[in-house]
BAFITOR-820397 format. One record per residue (C-alpha): residue in one letter; x, y, z. Coordinates in steps of 0.02 Angstrom, whole numbers. Layout:
+------+--------+--------+--------+
: resn :      X :      Y :      Z :
+------+--------+--------+--------+
:    a :      X :      Y :      Z :
...
+------+--------+--------+--------+
This chain:
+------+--------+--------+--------+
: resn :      X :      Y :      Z :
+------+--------+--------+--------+
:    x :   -363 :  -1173 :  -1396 :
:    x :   -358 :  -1029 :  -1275 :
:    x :   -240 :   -989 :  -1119 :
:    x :   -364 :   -908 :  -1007 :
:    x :   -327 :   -764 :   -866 :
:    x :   -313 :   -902 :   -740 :
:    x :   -187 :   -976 :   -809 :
:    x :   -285 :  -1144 :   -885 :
:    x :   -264 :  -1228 :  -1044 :
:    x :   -428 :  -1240 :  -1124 :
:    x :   -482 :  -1319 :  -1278 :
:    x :   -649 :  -1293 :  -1396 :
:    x :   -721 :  -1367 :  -1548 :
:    x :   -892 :  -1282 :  -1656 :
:    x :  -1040 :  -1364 :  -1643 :
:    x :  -1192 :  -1348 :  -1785 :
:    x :  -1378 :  -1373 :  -1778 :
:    x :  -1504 :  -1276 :  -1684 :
:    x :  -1388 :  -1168 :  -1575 :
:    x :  -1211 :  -1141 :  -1647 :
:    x :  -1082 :  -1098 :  -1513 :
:    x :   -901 :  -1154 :  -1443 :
:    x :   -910 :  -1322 :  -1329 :
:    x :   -774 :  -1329 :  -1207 :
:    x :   -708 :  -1513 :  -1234 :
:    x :   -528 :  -1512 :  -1152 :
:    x :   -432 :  -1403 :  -1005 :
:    x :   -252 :  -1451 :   -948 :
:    x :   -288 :  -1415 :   -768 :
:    x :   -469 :  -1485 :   -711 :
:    x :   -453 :  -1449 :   -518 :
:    x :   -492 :  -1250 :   -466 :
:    x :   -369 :  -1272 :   -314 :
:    x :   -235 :  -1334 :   -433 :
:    x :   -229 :  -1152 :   -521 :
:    x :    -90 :  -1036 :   -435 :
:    x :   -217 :   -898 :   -455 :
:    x :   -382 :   -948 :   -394 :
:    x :   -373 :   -841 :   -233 :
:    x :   -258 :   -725 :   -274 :
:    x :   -106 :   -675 :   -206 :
:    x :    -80 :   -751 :    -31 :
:    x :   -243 :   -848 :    -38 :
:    x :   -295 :  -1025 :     34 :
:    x :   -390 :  -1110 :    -78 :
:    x :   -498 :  -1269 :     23 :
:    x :   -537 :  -1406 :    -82 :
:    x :   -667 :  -1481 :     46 :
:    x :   -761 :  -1325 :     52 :
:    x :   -716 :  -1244 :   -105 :
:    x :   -679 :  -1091 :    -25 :
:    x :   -554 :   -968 :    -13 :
:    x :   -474 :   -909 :    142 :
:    x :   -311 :   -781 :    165 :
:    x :   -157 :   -859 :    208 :
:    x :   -118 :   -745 :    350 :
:    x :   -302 :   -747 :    407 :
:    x :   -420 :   -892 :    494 :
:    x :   -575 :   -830 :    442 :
:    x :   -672 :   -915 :    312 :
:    x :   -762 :   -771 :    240 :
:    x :   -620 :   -654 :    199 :
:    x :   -632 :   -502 :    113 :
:    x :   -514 :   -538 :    -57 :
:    x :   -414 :   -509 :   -110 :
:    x :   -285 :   -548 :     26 :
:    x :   -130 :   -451 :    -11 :
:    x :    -70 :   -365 :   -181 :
:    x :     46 :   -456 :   -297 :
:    x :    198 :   -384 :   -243 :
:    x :    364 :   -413 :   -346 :
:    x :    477 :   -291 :   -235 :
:    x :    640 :   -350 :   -133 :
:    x :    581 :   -395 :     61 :
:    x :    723 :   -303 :    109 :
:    x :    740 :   -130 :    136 :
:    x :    893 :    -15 :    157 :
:    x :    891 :     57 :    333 :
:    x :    992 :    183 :    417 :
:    x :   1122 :    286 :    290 :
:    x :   1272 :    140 :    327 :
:    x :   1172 :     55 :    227 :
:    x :   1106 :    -84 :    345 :
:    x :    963 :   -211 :    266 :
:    x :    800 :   -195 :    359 :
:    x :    655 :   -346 :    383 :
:    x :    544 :   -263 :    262 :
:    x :    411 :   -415 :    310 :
:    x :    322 :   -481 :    415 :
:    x :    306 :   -677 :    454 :
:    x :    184 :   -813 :    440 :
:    x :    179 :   -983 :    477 :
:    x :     68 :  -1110 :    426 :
:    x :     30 :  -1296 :    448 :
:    x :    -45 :  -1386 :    312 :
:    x :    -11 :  -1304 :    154 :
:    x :     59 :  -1344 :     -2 :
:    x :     73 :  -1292 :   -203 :
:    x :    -19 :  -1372 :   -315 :
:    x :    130 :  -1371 :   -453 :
:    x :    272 :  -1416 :   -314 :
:    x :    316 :  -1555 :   -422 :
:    x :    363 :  -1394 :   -562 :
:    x :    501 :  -1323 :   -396 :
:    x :    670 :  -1353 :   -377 :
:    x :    690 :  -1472 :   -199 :
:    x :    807 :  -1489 :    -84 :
:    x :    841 :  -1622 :     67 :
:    x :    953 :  -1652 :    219 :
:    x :    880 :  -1504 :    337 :
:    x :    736 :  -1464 :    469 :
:    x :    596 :  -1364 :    461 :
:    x :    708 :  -1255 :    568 :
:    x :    835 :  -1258 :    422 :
:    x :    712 :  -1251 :    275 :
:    x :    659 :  -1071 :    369 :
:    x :    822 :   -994 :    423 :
:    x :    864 :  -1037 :    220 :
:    x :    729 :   -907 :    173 :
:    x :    725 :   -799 :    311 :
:    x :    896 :   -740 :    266 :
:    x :    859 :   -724 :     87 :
:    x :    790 :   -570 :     17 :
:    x :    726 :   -640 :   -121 :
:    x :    643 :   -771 :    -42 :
:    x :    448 :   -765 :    -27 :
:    x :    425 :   -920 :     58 :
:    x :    476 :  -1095 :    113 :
:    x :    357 :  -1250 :    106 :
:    x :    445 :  -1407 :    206 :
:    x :    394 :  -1587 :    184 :
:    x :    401 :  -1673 :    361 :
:    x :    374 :  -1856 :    296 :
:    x :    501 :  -1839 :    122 :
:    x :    614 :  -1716 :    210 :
:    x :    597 :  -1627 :     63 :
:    x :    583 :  -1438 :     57 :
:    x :    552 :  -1287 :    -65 :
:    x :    600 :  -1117 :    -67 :
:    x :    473 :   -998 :   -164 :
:    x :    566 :   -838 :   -243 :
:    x :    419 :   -788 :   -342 :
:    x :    286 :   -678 :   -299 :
:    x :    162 :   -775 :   -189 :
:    x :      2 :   -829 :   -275 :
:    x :   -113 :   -966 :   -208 :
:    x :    -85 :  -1118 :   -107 :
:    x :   -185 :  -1267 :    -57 :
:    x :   -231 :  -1343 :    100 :
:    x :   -184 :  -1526 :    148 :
:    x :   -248 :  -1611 :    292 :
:    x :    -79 :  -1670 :    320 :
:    x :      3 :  -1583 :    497 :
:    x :    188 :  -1629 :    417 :
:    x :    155 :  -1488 :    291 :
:    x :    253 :  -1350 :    359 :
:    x :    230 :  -1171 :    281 :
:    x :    342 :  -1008 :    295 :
:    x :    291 :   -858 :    202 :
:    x :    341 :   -655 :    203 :
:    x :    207 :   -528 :    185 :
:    x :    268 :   -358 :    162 :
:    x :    247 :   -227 :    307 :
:    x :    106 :   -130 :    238 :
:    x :    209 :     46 :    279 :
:    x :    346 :    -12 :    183 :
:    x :    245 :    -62 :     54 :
:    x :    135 :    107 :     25 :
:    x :    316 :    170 :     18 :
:    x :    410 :     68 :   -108 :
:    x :    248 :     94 :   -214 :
:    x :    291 :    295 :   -224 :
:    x :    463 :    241 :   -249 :
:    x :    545 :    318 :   -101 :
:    x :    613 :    244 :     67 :
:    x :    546 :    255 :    228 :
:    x :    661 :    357 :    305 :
:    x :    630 :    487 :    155 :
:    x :    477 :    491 :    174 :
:    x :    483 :    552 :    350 :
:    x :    606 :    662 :    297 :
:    x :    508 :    733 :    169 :
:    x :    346 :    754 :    298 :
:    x :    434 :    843 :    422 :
:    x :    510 :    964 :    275 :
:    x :    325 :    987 :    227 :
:    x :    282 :   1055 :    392 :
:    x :    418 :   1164 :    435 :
:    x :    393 :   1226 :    242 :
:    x :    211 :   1242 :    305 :
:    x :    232 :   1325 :    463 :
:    x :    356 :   1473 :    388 :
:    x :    207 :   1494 :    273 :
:    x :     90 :   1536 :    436 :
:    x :    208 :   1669 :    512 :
:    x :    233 :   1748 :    365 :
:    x :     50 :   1753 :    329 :
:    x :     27 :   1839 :    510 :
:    x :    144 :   1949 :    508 :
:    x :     95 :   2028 :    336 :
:    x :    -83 :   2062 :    437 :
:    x :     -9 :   2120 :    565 :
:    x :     92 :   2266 :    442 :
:    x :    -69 :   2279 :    344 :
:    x :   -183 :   2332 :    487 :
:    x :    -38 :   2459 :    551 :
:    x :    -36 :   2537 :    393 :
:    x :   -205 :   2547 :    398 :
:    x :   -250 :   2612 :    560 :
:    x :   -104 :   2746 :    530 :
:    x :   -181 :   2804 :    367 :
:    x :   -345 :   2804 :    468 :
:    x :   -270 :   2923 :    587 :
:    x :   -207 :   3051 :    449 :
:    x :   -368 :   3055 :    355 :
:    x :   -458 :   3116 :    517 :
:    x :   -318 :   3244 :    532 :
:    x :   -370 :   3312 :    365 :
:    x :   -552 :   3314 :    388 :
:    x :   -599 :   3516 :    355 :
:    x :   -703 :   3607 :    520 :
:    x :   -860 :   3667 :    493 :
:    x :   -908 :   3805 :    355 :
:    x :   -954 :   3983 :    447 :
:    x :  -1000 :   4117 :    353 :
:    x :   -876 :   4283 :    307 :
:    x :  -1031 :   4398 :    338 :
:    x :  -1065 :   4326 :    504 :
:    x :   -887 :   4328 :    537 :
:    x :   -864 :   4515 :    507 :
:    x :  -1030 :   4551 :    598 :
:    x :   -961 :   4467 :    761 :
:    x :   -805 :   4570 :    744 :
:    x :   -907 :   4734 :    723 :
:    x :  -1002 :   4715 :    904 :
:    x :   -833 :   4650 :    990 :
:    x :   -762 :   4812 :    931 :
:    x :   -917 :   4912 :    981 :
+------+--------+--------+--------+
C-alpha cells in the first residue's frame, strides 16, 4: 500500500507471467474531484467537465496553479497602535462545496449573512461554506486547497485570498509599512551616494586644472646661445 502525493490511498498486488509489474487493485478515494488537491490551492475542480477552474476566476482554461498554499495569518498589523489590517481580499461563490465536508466540524441556527460575518472576523478563518437547504454551515481554518462544484444554487461559498502585496511581504518576513520604510531609506542612502560622487569630480577636476596651470608656469623659454648672446652685446656697445 502506498499514500500517494495527492493524498489517495492506493493499494497493489505482483503479478507473474509474461510481464511482471505492480497492478493497482484498490484506492480509498476513486473520484479525482473528491481529492482536496487535485487543482491546487484555491482551485475548482468540475466533475461534468473534468476540468479545473480557479476559484476566484470564471475562465475555464486557467493558468494553474491559482494561488500559493499560503499558511500565514489574514491579518496584518497596521499602523504602530497596533491596529489589525484586512490582509485579504474576498470572494464569493455559489455552488461550491468540499468533498470531505462530512470530515468538518458544523454548525446551525444562522444565515448565510451569519455563517460570513463568523469568518470574516476571524483571522484564522480561510473560508466559510453555508448549506441553504440543511442550514448547516462550515468554517475552513486551514489553508485552502480544492473545492468542488455542485449544481446546487443553495451552496453558498466565502473564501479569503491574500492581497498579493501583503503576501510578497510576509514571504520576506517584514511588514508592509517596513518595507516602505526600508525603500525610501534605500533612496535617500542612494541619493547621498550621488552628491558625494559629484562633488568629489568636481574637487578632482579643480585640482587638476590648478596643477595644469603650474606646470605651464614651469615650462623653460627657449634655449639661445651664450656666444650669440655676447655677440649681440658687442654691436649694441659699438
Amino acid at each position: 500500500m502506498t499514500l500517494d502525493d495527492d493524498g489517495n490511498l492506493r493499494a497493489y498486488y505482483w503479478t507473474t507471467g509474461d510481464s511482471s509489474a505492480w497492478t493497482s487493485d484498490y484506492k480509498a478515494i476513486a473520484e479525482r474531484c473528491e481529492l482536496s488537491t487535485s487543482c491546487g490551492a484555491y482551485g475548482l475542480y468540475v466533475p461534468r467537465n473534468a476540468q479545473c477552474q480557479c476559484l476566484d476566476s470564471n475562465s475555464t482554461s486557467p493558468v494553474l496553479p491559482c494561488h500559493g498554499e499560503d499558511t500565514a495569518e489574514l491579518c496584518s498589523t497596521g499602523s504602530s497602535n497596533g491596529s489589525r489590517q484586512l490582509g485579504f481580499n474576498v470572494v464569493r461563490r455559489t455552488r461550491v462545496s468540499v468533498a470531505y465536508k462530512e470530515e468538518l466540524p458544523f454548525r446551525t441556527n444562522t444565515t448565510a449573512d451569519g455563517c460570513e460575518l463568523a469568518c470574516a472576523g476571524n483571522c484564522t478563518c480561510r473560508g466559510a461554506l453555508y448549506n441553504g437547504a440543511s442550514g448547516y454551515y462550515y468554517l475552513i481554518d486551514f489553508p485552502m486547497e480544492t473545492l468542488v462544484y455542485q449544481a446546487n444554487d443553495r451552496m453558498l461559498g466565502y473564501f479569503k485570498i491574500r492581497k498579493a502585496a501583503i503576501a510578497n511581504s510576509a514571504r520576506r518576513g517584514m511588514s508592509p509599512g517596513v518595507n516602505a520604510e526600508t525603500v525610501a531609506l534605500l533612496l535617500v542612502l542612494a541619493g547621498l551616494a550621488a552628491a558625494g560622487a559629484y562633488w568629489g569630480y568636481r574637487m578632482w577636476e579643480r585640482r587638476k586644472r590648478k596643477r595644469a596651470g603650474m606646470e605651464q608656469e614651469l615650462v623653460p623659454g627657449p634655449y639661445r646661445d651664450l656666444k650669440s648672446m655676447a655677440s649681440s652685446n658687442n654691436s649694441f656697445k659699438a
